[in-house]
N, C-alpha and C positions, 0 to 999 in steps of 0.2 A: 161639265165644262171646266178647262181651267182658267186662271186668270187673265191670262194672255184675251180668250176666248169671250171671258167674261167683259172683259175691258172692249173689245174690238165691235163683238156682239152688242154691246148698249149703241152703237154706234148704227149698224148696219142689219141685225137681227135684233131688237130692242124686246118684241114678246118673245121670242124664245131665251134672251138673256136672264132678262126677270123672271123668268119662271124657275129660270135655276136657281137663281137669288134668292128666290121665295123660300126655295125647297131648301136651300144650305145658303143662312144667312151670316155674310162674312163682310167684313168694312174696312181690313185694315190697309188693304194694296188702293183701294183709288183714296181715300182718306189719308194716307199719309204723299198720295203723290200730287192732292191739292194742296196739302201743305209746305211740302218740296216748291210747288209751281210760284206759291205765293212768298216766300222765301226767296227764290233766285227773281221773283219782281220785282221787292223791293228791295235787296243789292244793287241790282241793276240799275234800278231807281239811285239809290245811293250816290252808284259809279258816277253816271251819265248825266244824270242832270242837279243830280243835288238835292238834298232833305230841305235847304233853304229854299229852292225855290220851289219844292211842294206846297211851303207854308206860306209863303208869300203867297200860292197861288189860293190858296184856302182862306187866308186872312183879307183878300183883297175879292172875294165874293161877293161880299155887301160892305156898305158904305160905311157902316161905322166899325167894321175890323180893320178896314184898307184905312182908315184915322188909325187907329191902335196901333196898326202894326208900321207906318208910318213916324210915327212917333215914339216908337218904341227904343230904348237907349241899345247900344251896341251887346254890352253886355246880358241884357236881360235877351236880347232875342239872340244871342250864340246859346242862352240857356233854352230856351225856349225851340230854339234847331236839334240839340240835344233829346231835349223829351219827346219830342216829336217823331226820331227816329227810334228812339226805344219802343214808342206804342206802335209804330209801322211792324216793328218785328216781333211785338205782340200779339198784334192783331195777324200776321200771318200765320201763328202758329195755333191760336189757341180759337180765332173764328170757325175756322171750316168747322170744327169736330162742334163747338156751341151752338150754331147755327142750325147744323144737323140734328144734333138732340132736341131743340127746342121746336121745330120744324117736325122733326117725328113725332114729340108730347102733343103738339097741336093738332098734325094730321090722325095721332091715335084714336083724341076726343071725338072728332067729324064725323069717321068712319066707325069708330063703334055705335055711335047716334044710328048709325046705316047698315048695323049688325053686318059689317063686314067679314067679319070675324078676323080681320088682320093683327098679327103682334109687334108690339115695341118694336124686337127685332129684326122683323122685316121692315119697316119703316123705315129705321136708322140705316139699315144697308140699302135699301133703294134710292134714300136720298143721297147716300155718299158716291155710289155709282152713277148716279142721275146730274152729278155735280162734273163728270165728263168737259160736255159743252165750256164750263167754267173754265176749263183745263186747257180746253182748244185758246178760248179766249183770252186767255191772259198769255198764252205764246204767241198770236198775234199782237197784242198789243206790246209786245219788249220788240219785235221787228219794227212794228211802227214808233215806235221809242229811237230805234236807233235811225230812223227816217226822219226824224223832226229833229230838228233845233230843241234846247231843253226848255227856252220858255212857250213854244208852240205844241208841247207836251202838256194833254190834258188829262192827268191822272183819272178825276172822276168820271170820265166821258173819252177815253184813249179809242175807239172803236169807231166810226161811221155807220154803226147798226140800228140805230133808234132814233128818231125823229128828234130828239136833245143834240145832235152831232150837228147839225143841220140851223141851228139857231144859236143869237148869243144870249149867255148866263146873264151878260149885266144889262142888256134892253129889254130881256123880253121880263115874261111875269115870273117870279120865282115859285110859283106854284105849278104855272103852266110848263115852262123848264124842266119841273123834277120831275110831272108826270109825262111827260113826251121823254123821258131820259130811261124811266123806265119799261119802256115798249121799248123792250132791247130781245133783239133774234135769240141771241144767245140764252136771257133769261125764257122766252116762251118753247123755246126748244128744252130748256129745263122743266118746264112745267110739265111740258107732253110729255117726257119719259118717266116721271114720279107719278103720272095718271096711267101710262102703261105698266108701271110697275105696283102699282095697288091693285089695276085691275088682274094684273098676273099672279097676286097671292091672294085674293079674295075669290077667284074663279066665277064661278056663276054666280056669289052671291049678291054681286054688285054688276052693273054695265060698266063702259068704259064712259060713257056719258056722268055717271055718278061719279065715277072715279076724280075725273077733270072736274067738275063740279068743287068735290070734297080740297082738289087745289086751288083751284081758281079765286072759290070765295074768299078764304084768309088771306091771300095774297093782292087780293083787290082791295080789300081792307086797308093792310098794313101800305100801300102805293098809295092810295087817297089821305090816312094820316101822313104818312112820309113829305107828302106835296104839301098838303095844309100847316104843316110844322114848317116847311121850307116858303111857306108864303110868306106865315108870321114875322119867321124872324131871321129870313134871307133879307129884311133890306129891302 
């Protein structure tokens, strides 16, 4: 297959994708074009609504930043809008590819537990092509960017796909918030294609049931600390 095919295929033929992934494991055509994706997001972000009023919106989540940043002198918060958008284009460049790796070292552990017999390799190329959905999503959400107003623009939550779209940040529980934000379509649609694609390089020696398993669990994990850290100290 080629990449065109490859790319199109995760979409519409996902076990036959990954089976080619499996067989000639390659990362760099959908990996650099979550990169690219998350790049022209936060420009756009930049353009449209402004680095200030990201922070504003991130400072004024709980109670005692929205003091802070209230309070905060002209000068120190033009610095502060600054650093902010350095780490936005930081973090566009250098997440996806970290993510990934770290994401593949975790999934390696689980499934060799499960003699999968899967390698690094394929791991990191499943999760970069698995990262699709991600791709879809974040060009829906610069459409809905330029549909909203800039302070009606909710960077963390820009999507109506998960039960957080649907409730507000500052009444509800900031525990219950992150975990209903996290039942997002997009991310479970990622889950299922990183389960089809372990089961695609492990063949027989795994189910597709263990497969999903071997994603589910870490991932249920890290969403449970994610909320429990967001209950603490959201305020």
């Amino acid at each position: 297959m080629n990449e065109f095919s490859r790319l199109s295929g995760v979409l519409f033929e996902p076990t036959k994708a990954f089976t080619d992934i499996a067989k000639r494991p390659s990362f760099w055509v959908p990996l650099l074009l979550s990169i690219l994706a998350a790049i022209t997001f936060v420009a756009l972000i930049e353009q449209h609504i402004g680095v200030g009023e990201i922070l504003r919106q991130r400072m004024e989540a709980s109670p005692q930043s929205a003091e802070q940043y209230a309070q905060m002198p002209a000068q120190q918060r033009d610095a502060a809008i600054k650093v902010t958008g350095v780490v936005m284009y930081l973090a566009a460049v250098f997440f996806p590819p970290f993510i990934s790796l770290i994401s593949a070292a975790v999934l390696l552990a689980i499934v060799s537990i499960m003699s999968a017999g899967v390698r690094f390799a394929q791991l990191f190329a499943i999760l970069c092509y698995a990262s699709i959905p991600r791709i879809i999503s974040t060009a829906l959400s610069i459409v809905v960017m330029f549909l909203k107003k800039p302070d009606e623009f909710n960077m963390n939550n820009p999507l109506a796909f998960n039960p957080g779209a649907f409730m507000d940040p500052k009444a509800s529980s900031k525990f219950v918030y992150a975990l209903a934000s996290s039942l997002d379509l997009f991310t479970l649609w990622t889950i299922l294609l990183i389960a089809v694609g372990i089961k695609a390089a492990a063949g027989k020696r795994i189910s597709f049931g263990g497969a999903l398993t071997a994603v589910v669990v870490p991932w249920l994990i890290l969403v449970f600390i994610g909320a429990a850290l967001a209950g603490v100290f959201g305020g």
